[in-house]
N, C-alpha and C positions, 0 to 999 in steps of 0.2 A: 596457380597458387590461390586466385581468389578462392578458389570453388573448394578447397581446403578449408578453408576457412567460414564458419556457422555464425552469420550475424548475432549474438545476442540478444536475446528478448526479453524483452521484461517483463515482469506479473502483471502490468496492469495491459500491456499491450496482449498479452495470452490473455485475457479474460475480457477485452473491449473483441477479439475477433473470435472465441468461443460463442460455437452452438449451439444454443440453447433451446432449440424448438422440441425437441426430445425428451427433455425434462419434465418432472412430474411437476407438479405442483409441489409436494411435500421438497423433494429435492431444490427446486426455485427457493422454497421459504428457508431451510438450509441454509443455503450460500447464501440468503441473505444475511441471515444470523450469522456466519461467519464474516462476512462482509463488515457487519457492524461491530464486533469483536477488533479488527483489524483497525477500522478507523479509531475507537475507541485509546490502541495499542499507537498508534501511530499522534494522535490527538495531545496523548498523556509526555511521549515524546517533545514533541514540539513546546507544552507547558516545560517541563524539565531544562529544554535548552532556552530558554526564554527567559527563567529565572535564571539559572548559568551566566546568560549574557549580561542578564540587569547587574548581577552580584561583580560581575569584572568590570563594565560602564562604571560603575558605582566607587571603584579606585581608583579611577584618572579622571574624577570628576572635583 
């Protein structure tokens, strides 16, 4: 049954054990920009829940 069963992986673990020697240069700078795009999305996130947190803190205080 294990063998049924497909551990899940995550995007960051697919992209920490991706390939990369292959890659163009142009392509490298790419995924960086996308890279950056994603932190950016992920950054803006965390501000968003951050304030959330403070505004509920802020009625049992």
């Amino acid at each position: 049954m294990n063998d049924e069963v497909k551990k899940k992986i995550s995007l960051i673990d697919e992209l920490m054990v991706e390939d990369i020697n292959n890659l163009s240069i142009n392509e490298l700078e790419e995924n960086i920009s996308v890279l950056k795009m994603v932190i950016d999305k992920y950054s803006k996130k965390i501000k968003e829940k951050k304030l959330s947190q403070d505004k509920a803190e802020s009625i049992f205080k």
